[in-house]
LUMVEXFI-285515 format. One line per 3 residues: number of its first residue (from 1); their letters; for each residue y negated, z negated, x negated of C-alpha. Coordinates in Angstrom, 2 decimals, decimal comma. Example, Ala and Ser with C-alpha at 12.3 -4.5 7.8 and 13.67 -1.06 7.14 Angstrom:
2
1 = as = 4,50:-7,80:-12,30 | 1,06:-7,14:-13,67
END
This chain:
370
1 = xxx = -197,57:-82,07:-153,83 | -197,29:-84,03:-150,65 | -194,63:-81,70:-149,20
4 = xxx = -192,60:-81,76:-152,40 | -192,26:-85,63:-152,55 | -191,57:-86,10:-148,80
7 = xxx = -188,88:-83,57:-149,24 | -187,44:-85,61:-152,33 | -187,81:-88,49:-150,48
10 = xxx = -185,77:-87,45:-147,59 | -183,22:-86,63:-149,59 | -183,33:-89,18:-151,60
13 = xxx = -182,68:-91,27:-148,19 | -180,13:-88,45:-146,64 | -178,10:-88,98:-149,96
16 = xxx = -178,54:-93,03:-149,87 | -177,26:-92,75:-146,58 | -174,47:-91,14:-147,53
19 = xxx = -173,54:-93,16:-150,56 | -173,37:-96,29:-147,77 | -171,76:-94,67:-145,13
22 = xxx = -168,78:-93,02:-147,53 | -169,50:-96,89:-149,26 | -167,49:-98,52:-146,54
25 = xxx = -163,67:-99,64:-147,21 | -162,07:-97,72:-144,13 | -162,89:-94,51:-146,38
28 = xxx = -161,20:-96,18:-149,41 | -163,19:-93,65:-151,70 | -163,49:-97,15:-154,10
31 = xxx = -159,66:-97,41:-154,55 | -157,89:-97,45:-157,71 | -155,33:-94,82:-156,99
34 = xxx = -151,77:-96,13:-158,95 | -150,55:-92,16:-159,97 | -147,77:-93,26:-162,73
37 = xxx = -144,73:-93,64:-159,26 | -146,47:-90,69:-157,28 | -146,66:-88,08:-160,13
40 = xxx = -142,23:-89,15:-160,60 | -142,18:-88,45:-157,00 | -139,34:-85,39:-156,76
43 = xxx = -141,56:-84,68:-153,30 | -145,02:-84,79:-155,33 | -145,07:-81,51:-157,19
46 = xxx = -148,25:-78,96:-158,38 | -150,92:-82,11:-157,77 | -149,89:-82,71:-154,22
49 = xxx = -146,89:-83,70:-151,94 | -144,89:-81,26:-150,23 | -142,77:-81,26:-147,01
52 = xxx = -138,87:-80,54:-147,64 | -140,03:-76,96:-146,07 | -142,92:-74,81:-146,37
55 = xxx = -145,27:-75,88:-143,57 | -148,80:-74,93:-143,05 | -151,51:-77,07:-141,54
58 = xxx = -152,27:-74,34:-139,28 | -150,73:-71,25:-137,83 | -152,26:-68,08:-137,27
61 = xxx = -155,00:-66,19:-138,58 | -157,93:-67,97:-139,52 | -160,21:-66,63:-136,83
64 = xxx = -157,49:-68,43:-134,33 | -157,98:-71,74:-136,25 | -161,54:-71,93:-135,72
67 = xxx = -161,04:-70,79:-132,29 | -158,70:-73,76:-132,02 | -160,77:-76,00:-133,57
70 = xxx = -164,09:-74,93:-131,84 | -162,17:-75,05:-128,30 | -161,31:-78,86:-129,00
73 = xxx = -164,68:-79,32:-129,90 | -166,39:-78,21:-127,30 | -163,64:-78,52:-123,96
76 = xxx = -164,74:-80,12:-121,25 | -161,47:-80,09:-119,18 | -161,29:-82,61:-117,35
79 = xxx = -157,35:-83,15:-117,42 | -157,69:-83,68:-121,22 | -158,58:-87,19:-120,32
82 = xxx = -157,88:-89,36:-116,95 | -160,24:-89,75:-114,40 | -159,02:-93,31:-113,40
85 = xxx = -157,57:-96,29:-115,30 | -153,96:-95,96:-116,86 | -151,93:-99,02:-116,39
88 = xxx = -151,17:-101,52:-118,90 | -150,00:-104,60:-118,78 | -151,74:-107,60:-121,00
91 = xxx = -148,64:-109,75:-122,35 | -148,79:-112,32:-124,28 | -146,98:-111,65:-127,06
94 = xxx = -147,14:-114,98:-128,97 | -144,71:-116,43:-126,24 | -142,29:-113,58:-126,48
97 = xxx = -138,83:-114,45:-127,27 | -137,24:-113,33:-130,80 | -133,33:-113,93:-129,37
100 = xxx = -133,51:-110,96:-128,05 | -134,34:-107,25:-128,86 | -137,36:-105,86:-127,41
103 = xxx = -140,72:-103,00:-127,88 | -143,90:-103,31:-126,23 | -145,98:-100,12:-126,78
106 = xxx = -150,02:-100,67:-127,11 | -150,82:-96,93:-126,24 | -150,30:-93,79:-129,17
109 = xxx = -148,65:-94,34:-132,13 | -149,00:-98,49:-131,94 | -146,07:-101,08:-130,74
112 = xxx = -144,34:-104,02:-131,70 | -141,10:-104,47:-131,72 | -138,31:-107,23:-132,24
115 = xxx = -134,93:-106,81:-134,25 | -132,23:-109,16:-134,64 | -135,17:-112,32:-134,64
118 = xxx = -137,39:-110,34:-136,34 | -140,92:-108,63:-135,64 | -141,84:-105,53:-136,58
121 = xxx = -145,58:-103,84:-135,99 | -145,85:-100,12:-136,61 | -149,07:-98,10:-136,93
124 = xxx = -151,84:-100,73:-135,31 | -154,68:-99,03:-133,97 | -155,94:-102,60:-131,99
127 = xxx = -159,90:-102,32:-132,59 | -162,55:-100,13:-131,89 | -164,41:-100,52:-134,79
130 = xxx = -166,98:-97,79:-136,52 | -166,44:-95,14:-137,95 | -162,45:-94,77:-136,51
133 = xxx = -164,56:-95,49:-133,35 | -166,62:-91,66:-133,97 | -163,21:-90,42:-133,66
136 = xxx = -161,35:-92,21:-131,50 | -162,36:-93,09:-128,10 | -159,64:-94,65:-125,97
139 = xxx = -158,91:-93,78:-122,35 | -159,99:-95,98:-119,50 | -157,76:-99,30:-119,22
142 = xxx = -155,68:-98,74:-122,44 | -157,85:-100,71:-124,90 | -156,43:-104,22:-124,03
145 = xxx = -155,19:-105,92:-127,06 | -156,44:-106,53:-129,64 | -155,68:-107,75:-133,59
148 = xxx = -155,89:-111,87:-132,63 | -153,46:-110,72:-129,72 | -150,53:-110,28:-132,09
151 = xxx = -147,88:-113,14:-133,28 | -146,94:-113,32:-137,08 | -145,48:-110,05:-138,09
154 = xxx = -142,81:-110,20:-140,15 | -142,71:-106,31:-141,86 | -145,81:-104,07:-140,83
157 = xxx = -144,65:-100,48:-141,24 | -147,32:-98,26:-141,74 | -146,11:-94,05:-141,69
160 = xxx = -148,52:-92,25:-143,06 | -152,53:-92,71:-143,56 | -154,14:-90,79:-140,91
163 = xxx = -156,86:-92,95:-138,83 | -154,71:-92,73:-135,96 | -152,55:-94,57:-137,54
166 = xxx = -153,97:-96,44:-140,89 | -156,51:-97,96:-139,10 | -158,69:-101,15:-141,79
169 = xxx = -160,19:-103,31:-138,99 | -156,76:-103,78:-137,42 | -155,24:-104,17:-141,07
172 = xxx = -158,24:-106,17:-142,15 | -157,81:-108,65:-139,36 | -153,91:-108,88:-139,24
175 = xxx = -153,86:-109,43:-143,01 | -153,14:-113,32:-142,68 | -150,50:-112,65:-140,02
178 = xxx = -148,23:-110,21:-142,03 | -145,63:-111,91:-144,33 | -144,38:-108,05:-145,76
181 = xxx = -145,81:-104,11:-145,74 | -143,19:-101,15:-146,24 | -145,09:-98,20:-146,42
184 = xxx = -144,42:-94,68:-148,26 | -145,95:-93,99:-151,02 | -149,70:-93,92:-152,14
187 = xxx = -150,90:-95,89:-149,26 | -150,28:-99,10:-151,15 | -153,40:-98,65:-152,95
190 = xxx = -155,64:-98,84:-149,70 | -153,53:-101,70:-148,84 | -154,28:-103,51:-152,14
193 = xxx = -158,16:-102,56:-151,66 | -158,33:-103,58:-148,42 | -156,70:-107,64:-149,56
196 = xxx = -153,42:-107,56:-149,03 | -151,18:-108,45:-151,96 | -149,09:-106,81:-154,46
199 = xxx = -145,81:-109,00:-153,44 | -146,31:-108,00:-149,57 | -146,37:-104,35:-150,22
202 = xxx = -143,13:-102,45:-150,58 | -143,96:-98,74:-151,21 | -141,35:-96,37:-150,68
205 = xxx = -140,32:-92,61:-151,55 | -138,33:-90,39:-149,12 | -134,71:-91,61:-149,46
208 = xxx = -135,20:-94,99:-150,78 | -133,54:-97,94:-149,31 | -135,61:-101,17:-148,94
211 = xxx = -132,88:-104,54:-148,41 | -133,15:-108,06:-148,01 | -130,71:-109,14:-150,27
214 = xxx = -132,24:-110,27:-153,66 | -136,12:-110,04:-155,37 | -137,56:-107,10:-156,03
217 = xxx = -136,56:-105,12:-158,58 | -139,10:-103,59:-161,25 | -137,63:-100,62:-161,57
220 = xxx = -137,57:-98,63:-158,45 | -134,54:-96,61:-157,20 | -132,56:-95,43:-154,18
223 = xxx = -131,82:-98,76:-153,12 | -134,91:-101,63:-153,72 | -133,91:-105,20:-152,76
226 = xxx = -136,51:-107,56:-152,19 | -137,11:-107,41:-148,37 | -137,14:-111,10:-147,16
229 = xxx = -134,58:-111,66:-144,02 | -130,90:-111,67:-143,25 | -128,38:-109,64:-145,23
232 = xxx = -127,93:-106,49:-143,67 | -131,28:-105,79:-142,95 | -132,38:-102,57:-144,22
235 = xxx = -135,25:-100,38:-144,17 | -134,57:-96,54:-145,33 | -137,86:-94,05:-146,07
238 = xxx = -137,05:-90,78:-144,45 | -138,89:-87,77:-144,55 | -141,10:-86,56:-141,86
241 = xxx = -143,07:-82,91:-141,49 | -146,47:-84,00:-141,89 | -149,32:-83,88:-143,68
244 = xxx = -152,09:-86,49:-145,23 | -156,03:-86,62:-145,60 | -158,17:-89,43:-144,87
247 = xxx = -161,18:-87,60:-144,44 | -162,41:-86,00:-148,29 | -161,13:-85,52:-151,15
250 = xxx = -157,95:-83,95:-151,99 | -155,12:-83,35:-149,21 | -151,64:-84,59:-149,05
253 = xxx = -152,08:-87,45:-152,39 | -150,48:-89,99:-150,05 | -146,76:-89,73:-148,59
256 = xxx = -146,20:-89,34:-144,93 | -142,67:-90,36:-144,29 | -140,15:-92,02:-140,74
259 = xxx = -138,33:-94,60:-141,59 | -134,92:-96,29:-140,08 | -134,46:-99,90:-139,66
262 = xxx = -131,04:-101,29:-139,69 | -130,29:-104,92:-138,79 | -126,88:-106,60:-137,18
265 = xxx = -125,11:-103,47:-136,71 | -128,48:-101,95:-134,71 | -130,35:-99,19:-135,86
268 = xxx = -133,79:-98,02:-135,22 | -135,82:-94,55:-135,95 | -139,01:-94,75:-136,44
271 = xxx = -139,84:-90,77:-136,03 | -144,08:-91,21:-137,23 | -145,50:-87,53:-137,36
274 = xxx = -144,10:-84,30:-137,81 | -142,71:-80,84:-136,58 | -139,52:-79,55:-136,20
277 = xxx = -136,91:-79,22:-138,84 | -133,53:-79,78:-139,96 | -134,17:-83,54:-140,72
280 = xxx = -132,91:-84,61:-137,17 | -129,44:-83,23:-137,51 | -129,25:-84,68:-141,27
283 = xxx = -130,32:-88,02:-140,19 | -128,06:-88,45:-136,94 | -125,41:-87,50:-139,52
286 = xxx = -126,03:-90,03:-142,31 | -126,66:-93,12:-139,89 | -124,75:-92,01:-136,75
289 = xxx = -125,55:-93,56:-133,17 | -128,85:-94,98:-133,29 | -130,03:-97,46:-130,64
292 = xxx = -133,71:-96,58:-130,44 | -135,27:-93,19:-131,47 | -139,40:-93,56:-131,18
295 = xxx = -140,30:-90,27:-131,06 | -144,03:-88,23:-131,07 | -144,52:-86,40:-128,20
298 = xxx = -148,25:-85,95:-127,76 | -151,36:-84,37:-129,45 | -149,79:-81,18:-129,97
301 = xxx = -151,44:-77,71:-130,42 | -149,28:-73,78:-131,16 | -151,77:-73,66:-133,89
304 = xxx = -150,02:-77,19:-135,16 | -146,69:-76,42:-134,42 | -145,37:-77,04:-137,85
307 = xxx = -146,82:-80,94:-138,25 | -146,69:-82,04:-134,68 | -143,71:-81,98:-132,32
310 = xxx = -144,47:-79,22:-129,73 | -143,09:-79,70:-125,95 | -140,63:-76,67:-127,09
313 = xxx = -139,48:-78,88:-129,73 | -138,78:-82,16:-128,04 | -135,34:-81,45:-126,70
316 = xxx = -134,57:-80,35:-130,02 | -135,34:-83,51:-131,77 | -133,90:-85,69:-129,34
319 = xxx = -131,13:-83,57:-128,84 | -130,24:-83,31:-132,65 | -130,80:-86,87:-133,14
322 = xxx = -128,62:-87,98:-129,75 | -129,84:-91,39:-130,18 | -128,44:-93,66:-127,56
325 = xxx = -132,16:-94,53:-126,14 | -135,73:-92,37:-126,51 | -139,03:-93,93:-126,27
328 = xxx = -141,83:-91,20:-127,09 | -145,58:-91,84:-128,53 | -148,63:-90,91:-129,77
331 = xxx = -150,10:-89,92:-126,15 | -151,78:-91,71:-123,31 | -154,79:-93,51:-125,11
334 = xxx = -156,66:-90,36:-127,00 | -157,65:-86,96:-126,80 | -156,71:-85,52:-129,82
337 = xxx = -156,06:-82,48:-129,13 | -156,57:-80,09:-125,63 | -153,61:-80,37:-123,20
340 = xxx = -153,48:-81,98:-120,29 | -152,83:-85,81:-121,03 | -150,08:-86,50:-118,54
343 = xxx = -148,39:-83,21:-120,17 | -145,92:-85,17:-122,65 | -144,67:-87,61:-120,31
346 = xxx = -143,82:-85,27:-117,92 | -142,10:-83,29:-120,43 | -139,96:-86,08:-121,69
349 = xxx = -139,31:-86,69:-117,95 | -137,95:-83,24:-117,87 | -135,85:-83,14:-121,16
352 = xxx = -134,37:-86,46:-120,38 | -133,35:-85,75:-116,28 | -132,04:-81,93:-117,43
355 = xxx = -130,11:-83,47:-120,60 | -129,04:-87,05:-119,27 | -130,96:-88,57:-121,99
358 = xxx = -131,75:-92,59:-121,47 | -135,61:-92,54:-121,76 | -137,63:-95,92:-121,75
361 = xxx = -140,85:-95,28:-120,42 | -143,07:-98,13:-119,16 | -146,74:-98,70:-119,27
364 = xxx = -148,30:-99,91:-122,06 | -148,09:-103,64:-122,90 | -144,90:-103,71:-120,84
367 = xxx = -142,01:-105,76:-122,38 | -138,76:-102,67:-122,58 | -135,37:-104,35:-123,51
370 = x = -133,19:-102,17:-125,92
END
């Protein structure tokens, strides 16, 4: 008898442990999840969202995948991560000028940039905060700012909800600082759980146009006024070739999407996640010559060659896109996957010496004019 009620007891305590841990808001198990816009979604089709091609999560056979996955597991190498500091610069960004355009990059997928007086903050990843912490442990010298660092933000742009990228203590502690959210859709529901309002959150489908000319409309279509600013400015959802999960449940409920900002005749890309496709060549002809492509180059894998932009690919995108200036991300803060973690910058080196390409590439926290 004594056996049988310590083993209920200790699972009575494994599964209470559970409950709390899976309990806390950066899961966002606890979220009412707003289907009626998601299930009209043209991209939202047999219970989940689809890319504009078929794309797998992995390639190969599913012995390589757990190879794959087992080898970033348990590598040791020690070029995955540097031996020594990186440099970055600690600016302080509350004194930085909005006359002028400008980007500083905080390491990955995180930066701030300016527009036409504006600011703009795109995928903050600012503090080390359990559980993102499990998973995401920064490289010497490039954890330096942090959320209290950052100056009002005028539109936070959020791509897609992956932890590199979603991350709720940096949205929890920015909330008061954010005037407006454009997002794609399904992530406004973590948004709304996590405090911030229903009139800062502008959640978009692939192709929609977000403007600042007029309130918001209630009935959502390819072009949605509301955005607060100067007339001109507009924000267009674009697709990526991605994928979403936040950790359980059911994959890809949430849209993963780029997104181009448009302001006084300027134009930025904001590329988010994805592999290779056609999308480059389509954009580049629907907008033209765009000042500043922000491109991922980093955490990439053969086995994830469709939802991550391989080295291979690179010149493609940029290439395709001709953007007048490149600034890559999403490398040189984690190890997220197993190459060497100088690899992408020397590859964008490369592309952009063989192809004449004007790359901006500074260490992080650096002010880069555009």
């Amino acid at each position: 008898m004594k056996v049988w009620l310590i083993i209920v007891g200790v699972i009575l305590l494994l599964t209470g442990t559970g409950l709390a841990v899976l309990s806390h808001p950066s899961f966002g198990l606890w979220r009412h999840v707003s289907k009626e816009r998601i299930q009209a979604s043209p991209n939202y089709k047999d219970g989940m969202f689809r890319n504009q091609l078929p794309t797998p999560q992995f390639t190969g056979d599913s012995a390589s995948t757990r190879r794959t996955l087992w080898r970033f597991l348990t590598n040791k190498d020690t070029l995955r991560v540097p031996q020594e500091p990186i440099t970055a610069i600690k600016t302080n960004l509350k004194n930085l000028p909005t006359d002028s355009d400008w980007l500083v990059w905080f390491g990955h997928s995180s930066y701030l940039f300016c527009l036409d007086g504006k600011r703009y903050l795109v995928d903050p990843l600012l503090k080390p905060e359990w559980p993102s912490s499990m998973m995401l442990k920064a490289f010497p010298g490039t954890d330096i700012y942090r959320p209290n660092d950052l100056p009002d933000i005028d539109v936070l742009i959020i791509t897609h909800e992956h932890w590199d990228h979603m991350d709720y203590a940096t949205l929890r502690d920015i909330r008061d600082c954010v005037k407006q959210v454009v997002c794609p859709l399904g992530i406004a529901d973590y948004l709304r759980y996590w405090g911030y309002k229903d009139e800062q959150i502008f959640e978009l489908d692939w192709f929609e146009r977000l403007t600042a000319e007029g309130a918001l409309t209630a009935k959502r279509s390819n072009s949605v006024n509301g955005l607060t600013g100067a007339a001109g400015l507009t924000i267009t959802c674009l697709p990526s070739r991605h994928f979403s999960n936040r950790l359980l449940g059911k994959p890809n409920q949430t849209l993963w999407a780029s997104f181009m900002v448009e302001a006084c005749g300027r134009k930025v890309y904001i590329g988010g996640d994805g592999g290779y496709d056609k999308r480059f060549t389509e954009i580049h002809e629907r907008f033209g010559a765009v000042d500043l492509a922000l491109l991922e180059n980093g955490q990439y894998n053969a086995s994830w060659k469709y939802i991550h932009t391989t080295p291979e690919d690179l010149e493609k995108v940029i290439l395709d896109l001709q953007a007048k200036q490149v600034f890559t991300v999403h490398h040189d803060k984690f190890a997220l996957s197993v190459h060497p973690w100088s690899e992408p910058s020397s590859v964008a080196h490369d592309i952009a010496t063989k192809n004449n390409i004007n790359l901006l590439d500074a260490p992080i926290g650096t002010v880069v004019k555009f």
